[in-house]
C-alpha positions as CSV (number, residue, x, y, z in Angstrom):
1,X,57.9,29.3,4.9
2,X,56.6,29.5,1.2
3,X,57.6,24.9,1.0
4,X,55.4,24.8,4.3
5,X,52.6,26.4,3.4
6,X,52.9,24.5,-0.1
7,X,53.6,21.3,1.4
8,X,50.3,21.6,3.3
9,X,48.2,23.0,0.2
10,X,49.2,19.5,-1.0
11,X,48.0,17.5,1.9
12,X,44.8,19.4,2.3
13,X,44.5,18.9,-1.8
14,X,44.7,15.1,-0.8
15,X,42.9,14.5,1.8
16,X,40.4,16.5,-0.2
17,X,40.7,13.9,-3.1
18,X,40.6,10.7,-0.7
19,X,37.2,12.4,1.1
20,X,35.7,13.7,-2.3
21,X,37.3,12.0,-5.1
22,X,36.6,9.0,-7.8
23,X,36.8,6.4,-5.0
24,X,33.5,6.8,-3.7
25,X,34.2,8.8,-0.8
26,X,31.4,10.8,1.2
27,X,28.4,9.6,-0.4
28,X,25.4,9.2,1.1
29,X,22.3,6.7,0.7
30,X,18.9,6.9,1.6
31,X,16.5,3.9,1.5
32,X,12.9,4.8,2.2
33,X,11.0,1.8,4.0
34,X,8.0,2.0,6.0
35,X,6.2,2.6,9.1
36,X,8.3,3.7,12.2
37,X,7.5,0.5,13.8
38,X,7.2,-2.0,11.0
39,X,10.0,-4.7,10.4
40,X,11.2,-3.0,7.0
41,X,12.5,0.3,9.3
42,X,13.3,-2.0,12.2
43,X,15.1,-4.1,9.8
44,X,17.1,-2.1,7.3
45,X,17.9,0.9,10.1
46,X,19.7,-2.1,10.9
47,X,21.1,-3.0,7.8
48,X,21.4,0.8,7.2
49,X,23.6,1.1,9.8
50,X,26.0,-2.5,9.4
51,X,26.8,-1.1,5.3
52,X,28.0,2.4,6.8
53,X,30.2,0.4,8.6
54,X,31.6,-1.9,6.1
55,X,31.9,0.0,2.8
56,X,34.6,2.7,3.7
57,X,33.2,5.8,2.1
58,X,29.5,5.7,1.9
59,X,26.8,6.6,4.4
60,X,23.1,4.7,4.6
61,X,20.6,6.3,6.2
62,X,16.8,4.5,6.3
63,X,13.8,6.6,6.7
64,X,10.0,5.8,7.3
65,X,8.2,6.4,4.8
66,X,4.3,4.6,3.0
67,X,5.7,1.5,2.3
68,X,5.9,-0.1,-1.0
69,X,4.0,1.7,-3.8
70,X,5.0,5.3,-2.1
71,X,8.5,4.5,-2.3
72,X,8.8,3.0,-5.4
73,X,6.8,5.9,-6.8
74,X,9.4,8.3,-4.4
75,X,12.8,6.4,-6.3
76,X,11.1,7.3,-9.8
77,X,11.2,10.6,-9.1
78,X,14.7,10.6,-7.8
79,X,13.5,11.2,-3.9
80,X,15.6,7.8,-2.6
81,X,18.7,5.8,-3.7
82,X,17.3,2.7,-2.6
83,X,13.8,1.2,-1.1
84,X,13.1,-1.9,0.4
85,X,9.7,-3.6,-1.0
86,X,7.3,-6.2,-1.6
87,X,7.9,-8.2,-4.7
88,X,4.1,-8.4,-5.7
89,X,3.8,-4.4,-5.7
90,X,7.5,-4.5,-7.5
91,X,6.6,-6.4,-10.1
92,X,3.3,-4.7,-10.5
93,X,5.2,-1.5,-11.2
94,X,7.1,-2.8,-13.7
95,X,4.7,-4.2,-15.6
96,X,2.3,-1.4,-15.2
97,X,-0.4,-3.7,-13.3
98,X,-2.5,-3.2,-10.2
99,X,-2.2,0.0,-9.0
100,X,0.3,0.7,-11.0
101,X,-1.8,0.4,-14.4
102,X,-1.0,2.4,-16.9
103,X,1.9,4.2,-15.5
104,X,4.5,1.0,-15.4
105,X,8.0,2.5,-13.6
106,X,11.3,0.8,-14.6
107,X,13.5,3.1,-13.8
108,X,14.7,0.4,-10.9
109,X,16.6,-3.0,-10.6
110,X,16.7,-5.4,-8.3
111,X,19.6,-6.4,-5.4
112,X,18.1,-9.1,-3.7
113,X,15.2,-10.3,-1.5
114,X,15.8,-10.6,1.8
115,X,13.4,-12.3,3.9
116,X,9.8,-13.4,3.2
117,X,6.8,-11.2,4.9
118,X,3.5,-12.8,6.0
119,X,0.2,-11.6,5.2
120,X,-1.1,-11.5,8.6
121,X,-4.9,-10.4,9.8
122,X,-4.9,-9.3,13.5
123,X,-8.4,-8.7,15.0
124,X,-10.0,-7.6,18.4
125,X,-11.0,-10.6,20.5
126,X,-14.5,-8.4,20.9
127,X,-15.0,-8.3,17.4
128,X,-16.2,-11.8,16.8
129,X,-14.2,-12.1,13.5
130,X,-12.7,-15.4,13.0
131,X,-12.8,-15.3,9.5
132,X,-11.9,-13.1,6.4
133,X,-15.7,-13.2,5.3
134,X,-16.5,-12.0,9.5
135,X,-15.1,-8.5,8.0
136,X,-18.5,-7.5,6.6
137,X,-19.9,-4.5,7.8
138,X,-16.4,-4.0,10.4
139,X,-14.0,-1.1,10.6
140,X,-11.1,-2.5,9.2
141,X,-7.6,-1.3,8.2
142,X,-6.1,-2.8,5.1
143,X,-2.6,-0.5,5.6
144,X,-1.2,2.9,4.9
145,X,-2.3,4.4,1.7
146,X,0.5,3.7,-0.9
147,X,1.7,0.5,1.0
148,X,1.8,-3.4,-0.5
149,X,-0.3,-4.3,2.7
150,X,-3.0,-2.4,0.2
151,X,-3.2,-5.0,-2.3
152,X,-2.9,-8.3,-0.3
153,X,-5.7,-6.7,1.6
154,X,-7.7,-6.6,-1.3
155,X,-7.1,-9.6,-3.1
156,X,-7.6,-11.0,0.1
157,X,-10.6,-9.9,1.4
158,X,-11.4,-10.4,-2.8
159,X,-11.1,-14.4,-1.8
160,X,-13.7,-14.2,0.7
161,X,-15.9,-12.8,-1.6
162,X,-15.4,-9.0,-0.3
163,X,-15.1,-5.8,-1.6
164,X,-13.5,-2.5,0.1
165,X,-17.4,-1.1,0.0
166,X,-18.6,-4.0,2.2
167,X,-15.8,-2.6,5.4
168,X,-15.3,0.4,6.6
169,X,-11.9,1.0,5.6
170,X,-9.3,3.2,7.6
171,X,-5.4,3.4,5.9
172,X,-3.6,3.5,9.2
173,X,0.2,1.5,9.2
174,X,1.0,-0.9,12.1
175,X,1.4,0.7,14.7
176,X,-1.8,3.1,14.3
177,X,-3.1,0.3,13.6
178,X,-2.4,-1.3,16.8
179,X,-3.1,1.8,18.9
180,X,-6.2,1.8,17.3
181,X,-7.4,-1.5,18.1
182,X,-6.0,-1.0,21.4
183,X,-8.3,1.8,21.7
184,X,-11.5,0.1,20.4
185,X,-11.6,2.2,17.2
186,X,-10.6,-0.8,15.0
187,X,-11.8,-4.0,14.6
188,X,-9.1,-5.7,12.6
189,X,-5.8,-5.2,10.5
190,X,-3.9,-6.4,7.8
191,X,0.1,-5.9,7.8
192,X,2.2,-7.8,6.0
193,X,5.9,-8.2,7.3
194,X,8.1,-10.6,8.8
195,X,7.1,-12.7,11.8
196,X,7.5,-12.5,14.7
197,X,6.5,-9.2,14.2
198,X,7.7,-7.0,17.2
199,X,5.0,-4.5,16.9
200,X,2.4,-7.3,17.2
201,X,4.1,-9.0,20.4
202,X,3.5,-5.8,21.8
203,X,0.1,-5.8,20.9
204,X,-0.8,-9.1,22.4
205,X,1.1,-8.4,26.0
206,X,-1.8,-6.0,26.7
207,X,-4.6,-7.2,24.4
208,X,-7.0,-10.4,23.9
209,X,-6.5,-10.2,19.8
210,X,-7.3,-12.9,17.4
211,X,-4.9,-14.1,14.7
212,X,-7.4,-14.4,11.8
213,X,-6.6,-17.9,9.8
214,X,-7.2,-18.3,6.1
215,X,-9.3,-20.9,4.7
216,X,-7.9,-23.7,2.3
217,X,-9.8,-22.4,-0.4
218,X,-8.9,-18.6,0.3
219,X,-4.8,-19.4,0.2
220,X,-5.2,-21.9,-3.5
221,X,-7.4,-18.8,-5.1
222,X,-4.7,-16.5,-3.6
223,X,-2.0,-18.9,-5.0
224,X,-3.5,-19.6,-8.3
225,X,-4.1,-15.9,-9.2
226,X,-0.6,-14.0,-8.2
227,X,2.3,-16.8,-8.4
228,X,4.4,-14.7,-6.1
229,X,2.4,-15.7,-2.8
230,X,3.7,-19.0,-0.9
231,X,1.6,-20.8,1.9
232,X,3.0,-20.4,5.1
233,X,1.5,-21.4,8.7
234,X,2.1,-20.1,11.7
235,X,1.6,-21.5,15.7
236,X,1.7,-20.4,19.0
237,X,5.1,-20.6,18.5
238,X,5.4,-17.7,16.0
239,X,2.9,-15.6,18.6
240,X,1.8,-16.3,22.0
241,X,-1.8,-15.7,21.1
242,X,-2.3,-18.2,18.8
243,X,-3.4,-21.4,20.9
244,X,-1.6,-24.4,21.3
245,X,-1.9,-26.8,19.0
246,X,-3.7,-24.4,16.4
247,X,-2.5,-23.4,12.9
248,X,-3.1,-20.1,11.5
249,X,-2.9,-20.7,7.8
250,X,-1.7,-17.2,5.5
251,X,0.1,-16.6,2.6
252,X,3.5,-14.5,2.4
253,X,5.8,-12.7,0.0
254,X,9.3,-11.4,0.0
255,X,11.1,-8.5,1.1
256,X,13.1,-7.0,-1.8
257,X,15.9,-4.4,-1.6
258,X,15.3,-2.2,-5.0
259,X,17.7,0.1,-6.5
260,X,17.6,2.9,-8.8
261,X,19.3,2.4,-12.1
262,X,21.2,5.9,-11.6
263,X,23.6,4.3,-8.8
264,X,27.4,3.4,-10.2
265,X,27.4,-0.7,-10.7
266,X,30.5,-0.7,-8.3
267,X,28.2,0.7,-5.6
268,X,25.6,-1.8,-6.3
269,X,28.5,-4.5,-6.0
270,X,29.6,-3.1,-3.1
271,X,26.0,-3.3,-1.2
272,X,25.0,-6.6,-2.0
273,X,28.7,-7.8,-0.9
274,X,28.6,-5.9,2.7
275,X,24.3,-7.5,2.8
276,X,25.4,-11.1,2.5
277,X,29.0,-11.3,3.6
278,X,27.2,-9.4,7.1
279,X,24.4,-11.7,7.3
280,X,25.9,-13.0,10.6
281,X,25.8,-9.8,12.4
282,X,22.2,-8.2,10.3
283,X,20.7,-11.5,12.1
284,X,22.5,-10.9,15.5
285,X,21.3,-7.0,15.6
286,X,17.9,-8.1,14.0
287,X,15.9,-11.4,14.4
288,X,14.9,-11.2,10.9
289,X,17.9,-11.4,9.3
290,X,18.1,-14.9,10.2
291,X,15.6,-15.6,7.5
292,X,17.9,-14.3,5.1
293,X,19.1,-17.3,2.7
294,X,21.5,-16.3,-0.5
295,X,19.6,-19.4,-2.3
296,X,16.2,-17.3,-2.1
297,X,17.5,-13.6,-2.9
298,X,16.6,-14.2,-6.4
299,X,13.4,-16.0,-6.2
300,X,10.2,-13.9,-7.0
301,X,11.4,-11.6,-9.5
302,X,9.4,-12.6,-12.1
303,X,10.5,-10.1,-15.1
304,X,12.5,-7.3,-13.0
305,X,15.8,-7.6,-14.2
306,X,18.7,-7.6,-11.8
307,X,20.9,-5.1,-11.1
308,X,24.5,-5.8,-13.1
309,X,26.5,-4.8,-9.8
310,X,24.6,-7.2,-7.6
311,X,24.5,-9.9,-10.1
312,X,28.4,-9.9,-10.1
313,X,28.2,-10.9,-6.6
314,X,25.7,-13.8,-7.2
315,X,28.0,-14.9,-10.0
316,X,31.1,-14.4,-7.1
317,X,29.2,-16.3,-4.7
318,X,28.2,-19.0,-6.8
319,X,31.7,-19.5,-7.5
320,X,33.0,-19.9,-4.7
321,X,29.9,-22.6,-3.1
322,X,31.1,-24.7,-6.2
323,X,35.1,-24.4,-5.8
324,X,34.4,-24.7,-1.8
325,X,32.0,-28.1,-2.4
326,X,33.5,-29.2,-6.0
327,X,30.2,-28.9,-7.2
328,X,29.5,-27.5,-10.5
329,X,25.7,-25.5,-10.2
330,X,24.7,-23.6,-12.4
331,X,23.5,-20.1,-11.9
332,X,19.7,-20.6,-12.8
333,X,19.9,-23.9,-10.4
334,X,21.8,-22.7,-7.7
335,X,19.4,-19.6,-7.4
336,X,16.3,-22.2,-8.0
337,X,15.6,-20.1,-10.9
338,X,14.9,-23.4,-13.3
């Protein structure tokens, strides 16, 4: 009796050490994101869910949060493990700029960016704004308070010659947003995220809604004053609503996956492994991962370092794109980081 009871002490003591031990066993993630019906929740609930599966031993759990500034603000103070945002507001918190001035936070690294989000202006038909500069005098959202979509907002409607005193502004995310409009309390939007945007299909099945286009001018100033914003156009083949043979002209930035600097390397390694070796099945549970392109998860970074853990993948990855097409890239040119 006294070798059976001792022989399962030891098995309970192991299974105890495989569940709890140095391997990594029972640990759980949280990455904060955005609105409940935004692409970053829609998008990494997906990822979220495609990591728990691969890496044996942890657990990812996304939850909705402000959106960029709030949880970059929420991983300084040790509220998340890991946040997916914008790389404008990122860098602007490392550098203490924007509205991050005077209190920089770099207590964060970076894994990769995944996809690239569009600045996008959505207005009531009834409205009669067609143009950034139509905005005077309307009720206008420019995004939840704490969110990225803040600051494109502003350094868009900045471009038309705007301030946030010539609008009536109202914080709301997407989809108050959209209710809003839908309700006739809002006149127009601004949401950044990656298009199609679900929430805004939805929107336009039930609603005559303008997709407000940016001038020329409007997308250099934006251009020549933040170099993280790309030109990007979109047609009635990106939304219904736009009209054939129209182009909706808007600038974009990318999607970042951010990670605090307490998380083990290995971890790190072992997330942005299961992210790009997955990307098949992230883009087959969610549309937007098939904008996800290894050659672009580095762009945009400006000064944020990345994280050691992930950048052992790149360096992995790289390696194997030169042995697979007897190539002989370098890292800074295969990451179009020259």
């Amino acid at each position: 009796m006294k070798k059976i009871i001792a022989l399962l002490l030891i098995a309970v003591m192991a299974l105890t050490m495989v569940a709890c031990g140095n391997g990594g066993k029972e640990k759980s993630y949280t990455f904060t994101t955005g609105g409940s019906q935004g692409t970053y929740f829609g998008f990494t609930n997906t990822v979220a869910g495609i990591l728990t599966d691969k890496i044996d031993g942890m657990k990812f759990t996304a939850v909705t949060s402000g959106g960029s500034k709030a949880n970059i603000e929420a991983l300084a103070d040790g509220d998340n493990d890991l946040a997916i945002v914008q790389n404008d507001v990122m860098i602007n918190a490392y550098n203490g700029k924007a509205n991050f001035e005077g209190h920089a936070v770099t207590s964060f690294s970076v894994i990769g960016a995944v996809y690239p989000e569009v600045c996008q202006i959505i207005a009531s038909k009834d409205s009669g704004i067609n143009s950034v500069a139509d905005m005077r005098g309307k009720r206008i959202s420019i995004g939840a308070a704490g969110s990225g979509v803040v600051t494109n907002a502003t350094q868009i409607l900045a471009k038309a010659g705007l301030t946030l005193d010539d609008i009536t502004v109202q914080n709301l995310d997407s989809g108050a947003s959209a209710s809003a409009l839908k309700e006739g309390k809002l006149d127009a939007f601004f949401f950044t995220g990656g298009v199609p945007t679900p929430a805004m299909v939805d929107l336009m099945t039930s609603n005559d809604v303008v997709v407000v286009s940016l001038s020329d001018a409007e997308v250099a100033a934006l251009k020549a004053e933040s170099s993280f914003y790309v030109e990007v156009e979109m047609t009635h083949a990106t939304y219904d609503d736009i009209p054939e043979g129209t182009v909706v002209k808007a600038v974009a930035v990318t999607a970042t996956y951010i990670v605090t600097n307490d998380m083990p390397e290995d971890d790190v390694y072992a997330i942005t492994k299961a992210l790009w070796d997955n990307q098949a099945q992230i883009a087959e549970a969610h549309n937007t991962g098939k904008s996800m392109n290894i050659a672009n998860a580095l762009k945009g970074m400006d000064n944020v370092p990345v994280n050691a853990g992930a950048r052992r993948y790149y360096q992995e990855a790289l390696d194997k794109y030169n042995a697979d097409n007897g190539t002989s890239l370098t890292f800074n040119a295969f990451y179009g980081l020259e």
